[in-house]
N, C-alpha and C positions, 0 to 999 in steps of 0.2 A: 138812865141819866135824866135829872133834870135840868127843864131848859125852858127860855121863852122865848115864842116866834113872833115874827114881826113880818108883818105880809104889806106886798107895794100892790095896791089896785088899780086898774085903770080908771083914771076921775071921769071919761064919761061913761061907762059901762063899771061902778062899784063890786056886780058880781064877775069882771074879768082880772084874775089874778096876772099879775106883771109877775112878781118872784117874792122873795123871801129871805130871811137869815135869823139865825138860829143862834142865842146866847147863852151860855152857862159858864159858872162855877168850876175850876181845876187848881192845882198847881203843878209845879215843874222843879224835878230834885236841882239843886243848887251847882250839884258837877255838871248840868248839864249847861251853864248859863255861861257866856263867855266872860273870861275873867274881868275886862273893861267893864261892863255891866254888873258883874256878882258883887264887885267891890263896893259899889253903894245900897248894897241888898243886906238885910240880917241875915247873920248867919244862920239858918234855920235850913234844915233839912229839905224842907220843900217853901216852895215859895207859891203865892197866891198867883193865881191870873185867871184872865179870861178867855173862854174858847168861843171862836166863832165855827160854833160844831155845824151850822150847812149855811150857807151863801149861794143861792140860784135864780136863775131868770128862766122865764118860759121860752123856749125857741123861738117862738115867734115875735119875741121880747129882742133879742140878742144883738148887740150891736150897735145899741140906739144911747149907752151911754147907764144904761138901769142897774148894772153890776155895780158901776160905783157909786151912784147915789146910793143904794142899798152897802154899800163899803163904807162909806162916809156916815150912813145913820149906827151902823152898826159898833163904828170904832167911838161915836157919840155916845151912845148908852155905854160901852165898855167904859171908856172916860168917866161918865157922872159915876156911875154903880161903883168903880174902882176907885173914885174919890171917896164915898162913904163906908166901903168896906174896904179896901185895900185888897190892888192887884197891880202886880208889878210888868204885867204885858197882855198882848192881845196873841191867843197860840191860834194857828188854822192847819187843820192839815191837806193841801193839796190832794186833788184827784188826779190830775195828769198835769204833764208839763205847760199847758196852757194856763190851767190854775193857778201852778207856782209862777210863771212870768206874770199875771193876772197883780198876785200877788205883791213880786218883785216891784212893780213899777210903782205902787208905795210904800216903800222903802221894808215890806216885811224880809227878814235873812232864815236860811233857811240852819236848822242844829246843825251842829256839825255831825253828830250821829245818824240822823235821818234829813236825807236829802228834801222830802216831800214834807216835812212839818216845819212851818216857821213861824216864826216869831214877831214881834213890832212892840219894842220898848213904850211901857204908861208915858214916858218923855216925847217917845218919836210921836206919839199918837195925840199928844199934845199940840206939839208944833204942827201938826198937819191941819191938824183943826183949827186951828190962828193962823193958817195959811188961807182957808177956806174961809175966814169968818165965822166960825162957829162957837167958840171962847176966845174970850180975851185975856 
């Protein structure tokens, strides 16, 4: 798989890595999308989006808030890069059920096929970002 990392350093020590998240290129077959959502989608077989294939903090990181700054930078680049190419959500797939609540608490929903992979509408990822200030 290809993909690009994006690493949080700590600014007074640049070689202490905080964590990281991980973006690439997928899509997602169309029966899998829920109907309210597929309706404003082409019909196409598969549909583009973006994977945030790893999102982590160093342990000793944990707790202080760096998950989601690293959540917020990451659903940014999904944003711009899916404004120029076209991608119609942000897919993640949970490690355990911390993750997915991790997850849940911005608004991502999980398939209805697999409990542990979800999703976050180009829309929803919008409005979260004009929530925060970061597009207008």
């Amino acid at each position: 798989m290809y993909s690009a990392t994006y690493v949080l350093v700590a600014e007074e020590s640049p070689d202490t890595i905080i964590g990281y998240h991980s973006l690439s290129s997928t899509s997602v077959l169309l029966d899998r999308i829920p109907e309210k959502l597929a309706r404003r989608l082409p019909r196409f077989p598969d549909i583009p989006a973006t994977l945030l294939a790893r999102l982590a903090v160093d342990h000793q990181f944990q707790g202080r808030g760096y998950g989601a700054q690293l959540l917020i930078d990451a659903l940014l680049r999904s944003y711009i890069g899916g404004k120029r190419i076209g991608s119609a959500a942000v897919i993640v797939d949970a490690i355990d059920d911390d993750a997915k609540r991790f997850y849940e608490k911005y608004g991502f929903v999980a398939f209805d096929d697999e409990a542990y992979q979800l999703y976050l509408p180009m829309q929803a990822v919008e409005a979260l970002l004009k929530r925060v200030g970061l597009v207008s």
